[in-house]
PDB file of N, CA, C, O and CB in Angstrom:
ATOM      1  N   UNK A   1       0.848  -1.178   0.000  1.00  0.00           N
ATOM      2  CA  UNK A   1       0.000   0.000   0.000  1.00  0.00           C
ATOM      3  C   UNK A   1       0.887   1.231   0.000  1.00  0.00           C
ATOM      4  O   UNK A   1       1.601   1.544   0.953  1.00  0.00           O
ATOM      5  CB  UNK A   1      -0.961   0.004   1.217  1.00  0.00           C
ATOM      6  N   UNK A   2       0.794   1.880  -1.090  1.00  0.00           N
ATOM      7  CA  UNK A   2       1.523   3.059  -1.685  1.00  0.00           C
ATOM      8  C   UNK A   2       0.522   4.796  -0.965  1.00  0.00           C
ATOM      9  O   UNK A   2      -0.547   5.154  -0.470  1.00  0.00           O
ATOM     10  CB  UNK A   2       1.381   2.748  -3.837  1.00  0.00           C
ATOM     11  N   UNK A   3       1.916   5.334  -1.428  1.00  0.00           N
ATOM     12  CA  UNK A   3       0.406   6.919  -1.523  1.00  0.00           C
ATOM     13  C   UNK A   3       0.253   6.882  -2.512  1.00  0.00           C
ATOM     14  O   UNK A   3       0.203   8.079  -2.793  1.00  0.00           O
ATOM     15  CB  UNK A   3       0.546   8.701  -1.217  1.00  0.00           C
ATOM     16  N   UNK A   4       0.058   6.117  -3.798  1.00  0.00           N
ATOM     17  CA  UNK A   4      -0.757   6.213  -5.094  1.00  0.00           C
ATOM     18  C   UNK A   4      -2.404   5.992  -4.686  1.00  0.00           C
ATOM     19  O   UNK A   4      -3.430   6.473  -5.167  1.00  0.00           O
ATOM     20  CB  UNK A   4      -0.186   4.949  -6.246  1.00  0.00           C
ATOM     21  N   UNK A   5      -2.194   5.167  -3.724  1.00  0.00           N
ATOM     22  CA  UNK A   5      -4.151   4.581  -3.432  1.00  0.00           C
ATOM     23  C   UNK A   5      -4.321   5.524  -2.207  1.00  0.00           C
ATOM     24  O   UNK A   5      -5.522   5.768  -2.098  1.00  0.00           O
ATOM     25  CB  UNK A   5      -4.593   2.370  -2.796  1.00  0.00           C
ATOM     26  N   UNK A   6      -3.707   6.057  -1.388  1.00  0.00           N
ATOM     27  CA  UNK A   6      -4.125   7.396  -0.873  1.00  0.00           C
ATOM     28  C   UNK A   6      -4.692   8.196  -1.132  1.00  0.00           C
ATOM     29  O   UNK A   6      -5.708   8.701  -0.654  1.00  0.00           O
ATOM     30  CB  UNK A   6      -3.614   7.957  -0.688  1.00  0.00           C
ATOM     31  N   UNK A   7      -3.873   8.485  -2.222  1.00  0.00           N
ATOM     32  CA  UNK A   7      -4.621   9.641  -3.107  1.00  0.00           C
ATOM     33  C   UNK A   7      -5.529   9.460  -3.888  1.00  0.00           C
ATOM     34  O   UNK A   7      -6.241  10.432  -4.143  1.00  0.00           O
ATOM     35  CB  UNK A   7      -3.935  10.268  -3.878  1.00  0.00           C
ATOM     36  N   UNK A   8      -5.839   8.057  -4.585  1.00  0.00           N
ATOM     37  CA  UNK A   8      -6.389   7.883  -5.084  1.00  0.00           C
ATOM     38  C   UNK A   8      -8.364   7.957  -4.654  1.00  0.00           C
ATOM     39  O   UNK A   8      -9.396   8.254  -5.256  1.00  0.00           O
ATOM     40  CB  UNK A   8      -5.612   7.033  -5.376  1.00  0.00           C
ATOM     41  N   UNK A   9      -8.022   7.546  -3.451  1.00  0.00           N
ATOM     42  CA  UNK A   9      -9.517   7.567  -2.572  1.00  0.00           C
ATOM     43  C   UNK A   9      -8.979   8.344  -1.393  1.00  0.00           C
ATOM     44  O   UNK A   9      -8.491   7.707  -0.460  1.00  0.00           O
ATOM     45  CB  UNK A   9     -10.273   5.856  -2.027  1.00  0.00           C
ATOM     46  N   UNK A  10      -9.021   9.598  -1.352  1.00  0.00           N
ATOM     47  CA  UNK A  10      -8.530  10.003  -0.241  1.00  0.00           C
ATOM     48  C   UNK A  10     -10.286  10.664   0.375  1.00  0.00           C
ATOM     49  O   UNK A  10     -10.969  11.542  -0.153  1.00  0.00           O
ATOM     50  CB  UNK A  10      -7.019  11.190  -0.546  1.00  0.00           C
ATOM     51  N   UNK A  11     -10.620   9.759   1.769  1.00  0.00           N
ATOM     52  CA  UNK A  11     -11.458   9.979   2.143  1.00  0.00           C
ATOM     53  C   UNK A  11     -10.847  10.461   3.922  1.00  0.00           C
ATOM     54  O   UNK A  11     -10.338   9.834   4.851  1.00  0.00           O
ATOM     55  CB  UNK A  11     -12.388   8.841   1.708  1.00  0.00           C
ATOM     56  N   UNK A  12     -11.231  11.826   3.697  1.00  0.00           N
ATOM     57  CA  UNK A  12     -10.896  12.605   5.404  1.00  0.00           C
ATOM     58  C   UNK A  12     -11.765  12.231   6.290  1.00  0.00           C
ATOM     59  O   UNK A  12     -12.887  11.867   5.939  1.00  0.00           O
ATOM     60  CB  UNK A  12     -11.011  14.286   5.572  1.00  0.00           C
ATOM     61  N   UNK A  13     -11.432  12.256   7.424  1.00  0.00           N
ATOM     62  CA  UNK A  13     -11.880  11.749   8.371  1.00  0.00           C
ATOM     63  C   UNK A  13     -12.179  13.210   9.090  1.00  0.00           C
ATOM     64  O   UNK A  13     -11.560  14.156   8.601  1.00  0.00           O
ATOM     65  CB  UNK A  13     -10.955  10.648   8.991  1.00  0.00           C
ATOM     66  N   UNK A  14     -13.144  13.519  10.300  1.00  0.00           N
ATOM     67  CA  UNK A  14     -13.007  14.648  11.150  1.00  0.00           C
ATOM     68  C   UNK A  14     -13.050  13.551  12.490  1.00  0.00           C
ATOM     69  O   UNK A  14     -13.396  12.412  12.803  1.00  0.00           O
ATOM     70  CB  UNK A  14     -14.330  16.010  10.967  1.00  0.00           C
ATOM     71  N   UNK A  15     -12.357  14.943  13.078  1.00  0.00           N
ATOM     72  CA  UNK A  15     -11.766  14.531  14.426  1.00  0.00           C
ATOM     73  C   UNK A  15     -12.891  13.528  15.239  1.00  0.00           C
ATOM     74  O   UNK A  15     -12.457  12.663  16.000  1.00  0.00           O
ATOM     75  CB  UNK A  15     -11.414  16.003  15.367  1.00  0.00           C
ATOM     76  N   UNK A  16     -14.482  13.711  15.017  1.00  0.00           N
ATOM     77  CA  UNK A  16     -15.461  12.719  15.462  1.00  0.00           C
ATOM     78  C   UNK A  16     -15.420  11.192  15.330  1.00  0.00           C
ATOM     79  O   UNK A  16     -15.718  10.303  16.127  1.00  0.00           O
ATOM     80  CB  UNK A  16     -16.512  13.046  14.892  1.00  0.00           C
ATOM     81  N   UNK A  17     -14.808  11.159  13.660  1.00  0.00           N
ATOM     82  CA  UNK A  17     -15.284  10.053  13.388  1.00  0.00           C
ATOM     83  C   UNK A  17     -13.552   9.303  13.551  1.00  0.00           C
ATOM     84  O   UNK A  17     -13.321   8.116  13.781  1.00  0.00           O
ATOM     85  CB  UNK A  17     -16.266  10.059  11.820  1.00  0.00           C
ATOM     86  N   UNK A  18     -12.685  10.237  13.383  1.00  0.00           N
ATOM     87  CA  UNK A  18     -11.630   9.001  14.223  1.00  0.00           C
ATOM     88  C   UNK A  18     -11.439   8.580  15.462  1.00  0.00           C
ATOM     89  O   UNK A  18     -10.813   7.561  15.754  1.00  0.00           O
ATOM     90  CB  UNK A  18     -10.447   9.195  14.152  1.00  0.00           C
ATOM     91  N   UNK A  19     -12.168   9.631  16.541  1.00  0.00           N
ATOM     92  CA  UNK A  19     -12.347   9.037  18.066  1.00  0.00           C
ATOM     93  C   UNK A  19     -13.503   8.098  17.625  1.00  0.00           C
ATOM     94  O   UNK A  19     -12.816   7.100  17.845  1.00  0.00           O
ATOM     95  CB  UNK A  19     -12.810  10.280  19.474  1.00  0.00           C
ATOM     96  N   UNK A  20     -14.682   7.565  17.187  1.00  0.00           N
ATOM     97  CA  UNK A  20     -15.228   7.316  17.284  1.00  0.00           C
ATOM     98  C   UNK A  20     -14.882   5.706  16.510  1.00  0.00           C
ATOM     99  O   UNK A  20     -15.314   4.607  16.859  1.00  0.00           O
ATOM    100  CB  UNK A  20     -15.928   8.272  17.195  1.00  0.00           C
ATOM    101  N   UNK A  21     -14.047   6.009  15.473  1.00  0.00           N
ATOM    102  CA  UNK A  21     -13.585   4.668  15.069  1.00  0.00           C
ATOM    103  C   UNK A  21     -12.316   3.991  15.832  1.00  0.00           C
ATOM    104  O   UNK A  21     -11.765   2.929  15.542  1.00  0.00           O
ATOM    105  CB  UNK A  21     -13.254   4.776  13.619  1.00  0.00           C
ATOM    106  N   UNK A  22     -12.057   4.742  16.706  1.00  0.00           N
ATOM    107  CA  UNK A  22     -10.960   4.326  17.640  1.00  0.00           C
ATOM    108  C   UNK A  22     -11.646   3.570  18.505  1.00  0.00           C
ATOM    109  O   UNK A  22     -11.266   2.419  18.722  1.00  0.00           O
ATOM    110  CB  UNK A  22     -10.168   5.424  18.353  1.00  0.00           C
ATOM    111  N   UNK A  23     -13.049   4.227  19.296  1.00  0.00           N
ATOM    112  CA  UNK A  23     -13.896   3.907  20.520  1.00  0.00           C
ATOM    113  C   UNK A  23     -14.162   1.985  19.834  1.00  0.00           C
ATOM    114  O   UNK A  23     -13.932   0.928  20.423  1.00  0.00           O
ATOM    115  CB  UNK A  23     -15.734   5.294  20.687  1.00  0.00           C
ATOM    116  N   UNK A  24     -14.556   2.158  18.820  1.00  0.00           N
ATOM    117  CA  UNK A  24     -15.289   0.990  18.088  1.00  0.00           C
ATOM    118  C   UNK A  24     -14.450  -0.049  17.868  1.00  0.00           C
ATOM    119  O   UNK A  24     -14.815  -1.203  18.090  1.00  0.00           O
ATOM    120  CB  UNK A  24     -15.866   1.341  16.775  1.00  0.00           C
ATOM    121  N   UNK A  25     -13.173   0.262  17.384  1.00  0.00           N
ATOM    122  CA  UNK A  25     -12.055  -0.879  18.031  1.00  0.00           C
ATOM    123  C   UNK A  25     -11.741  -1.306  18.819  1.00  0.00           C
ATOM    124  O   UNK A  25     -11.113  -2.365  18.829  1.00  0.00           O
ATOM    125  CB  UNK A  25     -11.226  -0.900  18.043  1.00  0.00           C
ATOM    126  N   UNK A  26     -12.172  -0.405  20.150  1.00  0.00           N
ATOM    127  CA  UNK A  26     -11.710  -1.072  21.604  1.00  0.00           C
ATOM    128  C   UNK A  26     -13.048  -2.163  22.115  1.00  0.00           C
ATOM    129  O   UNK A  26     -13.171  -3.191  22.781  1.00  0.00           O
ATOM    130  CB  UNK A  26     -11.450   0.409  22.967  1.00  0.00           C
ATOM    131  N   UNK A  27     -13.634  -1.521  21.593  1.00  0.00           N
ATOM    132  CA  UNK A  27     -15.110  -2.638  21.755  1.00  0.00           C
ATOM    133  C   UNK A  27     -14.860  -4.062  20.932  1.00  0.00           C
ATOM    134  O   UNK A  27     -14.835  -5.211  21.373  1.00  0.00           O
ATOM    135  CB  UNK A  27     -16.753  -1.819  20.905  1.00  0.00           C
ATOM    136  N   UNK A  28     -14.672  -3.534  19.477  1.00  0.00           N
ATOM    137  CA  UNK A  28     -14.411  -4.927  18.669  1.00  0.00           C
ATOM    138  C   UNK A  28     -13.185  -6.232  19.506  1.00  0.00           C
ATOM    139  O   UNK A  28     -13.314  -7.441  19.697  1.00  0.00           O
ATOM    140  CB  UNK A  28     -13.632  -4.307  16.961  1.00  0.00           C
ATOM    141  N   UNK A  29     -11.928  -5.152  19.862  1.00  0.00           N
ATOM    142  CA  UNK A  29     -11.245  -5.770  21.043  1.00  0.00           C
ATOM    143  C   UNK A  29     -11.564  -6.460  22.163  1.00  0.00           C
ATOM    144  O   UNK A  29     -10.736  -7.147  22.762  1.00  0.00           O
ATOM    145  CB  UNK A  29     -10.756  -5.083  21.498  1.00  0.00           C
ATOM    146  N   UNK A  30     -12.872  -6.319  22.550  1.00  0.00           N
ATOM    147  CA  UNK A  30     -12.820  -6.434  24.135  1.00  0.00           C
ATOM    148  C   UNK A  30     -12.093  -5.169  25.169  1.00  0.00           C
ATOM    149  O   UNK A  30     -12.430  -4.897  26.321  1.00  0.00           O
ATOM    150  CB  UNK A  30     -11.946  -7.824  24.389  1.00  0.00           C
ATOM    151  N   UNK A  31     -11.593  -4.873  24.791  1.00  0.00           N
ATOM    152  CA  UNK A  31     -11.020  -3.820  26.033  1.00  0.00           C
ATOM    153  C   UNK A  31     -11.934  -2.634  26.275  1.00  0.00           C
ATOM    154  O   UNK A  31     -11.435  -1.822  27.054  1.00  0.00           O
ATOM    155  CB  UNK A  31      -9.490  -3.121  25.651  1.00  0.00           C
ATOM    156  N   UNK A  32     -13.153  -2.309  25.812  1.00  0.00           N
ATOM    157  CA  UNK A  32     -14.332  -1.367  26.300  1.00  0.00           C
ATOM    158  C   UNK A  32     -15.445  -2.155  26.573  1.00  0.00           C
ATOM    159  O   UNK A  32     -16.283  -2.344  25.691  1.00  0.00           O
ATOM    160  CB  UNK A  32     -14.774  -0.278  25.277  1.00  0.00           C
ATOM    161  N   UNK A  33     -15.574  -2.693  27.808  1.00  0.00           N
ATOM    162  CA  UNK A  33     -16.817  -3.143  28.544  1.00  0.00           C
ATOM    163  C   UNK A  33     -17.213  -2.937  29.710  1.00  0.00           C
ATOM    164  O   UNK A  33     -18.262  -3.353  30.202  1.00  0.00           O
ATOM    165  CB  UNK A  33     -16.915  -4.185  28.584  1.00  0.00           C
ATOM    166  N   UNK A  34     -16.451  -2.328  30.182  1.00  0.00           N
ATOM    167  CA  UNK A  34     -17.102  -1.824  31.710  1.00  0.00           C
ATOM    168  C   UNK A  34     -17.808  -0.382  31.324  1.00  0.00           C
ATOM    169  O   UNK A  34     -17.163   0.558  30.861  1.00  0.00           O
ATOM    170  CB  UNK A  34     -15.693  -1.543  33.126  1.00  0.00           C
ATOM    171  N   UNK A  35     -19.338  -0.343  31.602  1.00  0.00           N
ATOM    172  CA  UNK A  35     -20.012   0.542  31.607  1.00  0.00           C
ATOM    173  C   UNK A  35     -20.122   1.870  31.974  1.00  0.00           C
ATOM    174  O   UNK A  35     -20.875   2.731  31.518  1.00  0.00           O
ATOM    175  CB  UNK A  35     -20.519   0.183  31.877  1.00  0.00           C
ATOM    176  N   UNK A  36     -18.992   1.970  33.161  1.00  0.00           N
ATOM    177  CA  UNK A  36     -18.282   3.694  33.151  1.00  0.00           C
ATOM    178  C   UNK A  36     -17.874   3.969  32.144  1.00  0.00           C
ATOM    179  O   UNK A  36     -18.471   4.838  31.508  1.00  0.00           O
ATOM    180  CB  UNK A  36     -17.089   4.109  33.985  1.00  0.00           C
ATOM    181  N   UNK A  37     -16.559   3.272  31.525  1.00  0.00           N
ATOM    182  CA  UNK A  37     -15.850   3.082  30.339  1.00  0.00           C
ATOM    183  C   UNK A  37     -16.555   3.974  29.172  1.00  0.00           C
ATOM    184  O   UNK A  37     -16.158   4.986  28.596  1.00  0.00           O
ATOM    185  CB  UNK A  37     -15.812   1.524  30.006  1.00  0.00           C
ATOM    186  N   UNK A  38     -17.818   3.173  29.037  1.00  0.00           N
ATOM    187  CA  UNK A  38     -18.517   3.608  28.130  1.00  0.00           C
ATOM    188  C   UNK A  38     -19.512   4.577  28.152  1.00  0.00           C
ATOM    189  O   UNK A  38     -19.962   4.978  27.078  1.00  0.00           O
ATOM    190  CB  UNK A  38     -18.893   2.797  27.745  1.00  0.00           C
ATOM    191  N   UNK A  39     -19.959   5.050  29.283  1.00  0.00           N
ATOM    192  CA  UNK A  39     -20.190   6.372  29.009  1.00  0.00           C
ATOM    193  C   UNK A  39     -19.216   7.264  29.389  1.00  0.00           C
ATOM    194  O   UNK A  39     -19.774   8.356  29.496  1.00  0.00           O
ATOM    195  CB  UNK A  39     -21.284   6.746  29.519  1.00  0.00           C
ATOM    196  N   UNK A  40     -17.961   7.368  29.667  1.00  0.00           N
ATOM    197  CA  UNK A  40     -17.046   8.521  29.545  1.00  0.00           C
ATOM    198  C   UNK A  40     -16.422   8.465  28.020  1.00  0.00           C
ATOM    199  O   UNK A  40     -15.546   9.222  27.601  1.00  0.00           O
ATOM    200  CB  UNK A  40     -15.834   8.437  30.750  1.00  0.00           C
ATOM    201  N   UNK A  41     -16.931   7.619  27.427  1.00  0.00           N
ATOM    202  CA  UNK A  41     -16.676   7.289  25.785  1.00  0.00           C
ATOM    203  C   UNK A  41     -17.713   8.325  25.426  1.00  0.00           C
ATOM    204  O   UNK A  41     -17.366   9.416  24.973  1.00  0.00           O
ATOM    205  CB  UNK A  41     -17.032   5.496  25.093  1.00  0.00           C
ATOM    206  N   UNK A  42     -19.235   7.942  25.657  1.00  0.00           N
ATOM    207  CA  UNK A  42     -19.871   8.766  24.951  1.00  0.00           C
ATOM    208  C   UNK A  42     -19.659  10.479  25.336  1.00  0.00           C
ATOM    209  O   UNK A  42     -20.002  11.342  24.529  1.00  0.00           O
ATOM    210  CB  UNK A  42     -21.236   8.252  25.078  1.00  0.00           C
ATOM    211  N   UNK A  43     -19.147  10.763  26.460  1.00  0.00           N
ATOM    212  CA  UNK A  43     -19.497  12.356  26.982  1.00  0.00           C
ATOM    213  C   UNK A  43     -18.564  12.347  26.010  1.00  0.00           C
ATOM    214  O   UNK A  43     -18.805  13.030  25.015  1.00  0.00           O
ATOM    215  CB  UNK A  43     -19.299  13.182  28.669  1.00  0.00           C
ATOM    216  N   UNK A  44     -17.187  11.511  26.074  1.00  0.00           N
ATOM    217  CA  UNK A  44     -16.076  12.305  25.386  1.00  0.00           C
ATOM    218  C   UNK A  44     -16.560  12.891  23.768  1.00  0.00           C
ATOM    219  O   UNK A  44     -16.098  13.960  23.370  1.00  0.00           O
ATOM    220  CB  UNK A  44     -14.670  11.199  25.268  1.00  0.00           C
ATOM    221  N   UNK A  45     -17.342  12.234  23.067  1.00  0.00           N
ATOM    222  CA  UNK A  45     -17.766  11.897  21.671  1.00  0.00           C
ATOM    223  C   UNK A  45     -18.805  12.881  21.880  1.00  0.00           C
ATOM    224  O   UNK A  45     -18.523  13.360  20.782  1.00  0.00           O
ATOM    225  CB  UNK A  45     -18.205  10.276  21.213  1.00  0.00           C
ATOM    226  N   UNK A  46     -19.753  13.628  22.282  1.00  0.00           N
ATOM    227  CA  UNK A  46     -20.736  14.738  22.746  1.00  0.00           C
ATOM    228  C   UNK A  46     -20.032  15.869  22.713  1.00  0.00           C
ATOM    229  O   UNK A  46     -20.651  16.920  22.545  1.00  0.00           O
ATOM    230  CB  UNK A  46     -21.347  14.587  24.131  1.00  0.00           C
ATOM    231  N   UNK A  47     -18.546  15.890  22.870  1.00  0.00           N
ATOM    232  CA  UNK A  47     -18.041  17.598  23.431  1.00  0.00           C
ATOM    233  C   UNK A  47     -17.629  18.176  22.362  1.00  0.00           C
ATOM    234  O   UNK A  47     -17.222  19.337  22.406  1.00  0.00           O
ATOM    235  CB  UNK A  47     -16.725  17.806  24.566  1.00  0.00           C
TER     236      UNK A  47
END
């Protein structure tokens, strides 16, 4: 994987949707399941 296909589809992200695809990996992981966890996920994703 080059920066030819970078550029080629270069789709930006805003700062929401990479915390938010970060949040969604830790879940896919297992490592976001304790329910504090997850709502100091969501306030964070609200501000």
């Amino acid at each position: 994987m080059g920066w030819q296909q970078w550029t080629k589809y270069p789709e930006l992200l805003s700062a929401y949707d990479w915390k938010w695809g970060n949040y969604m990996k830790s879940v896919n992981d297992g490592n976001l399941v304790d329910p504090d966890q997850i709502a100091n996920a969501r306030e964070d994703l609200e501000k």
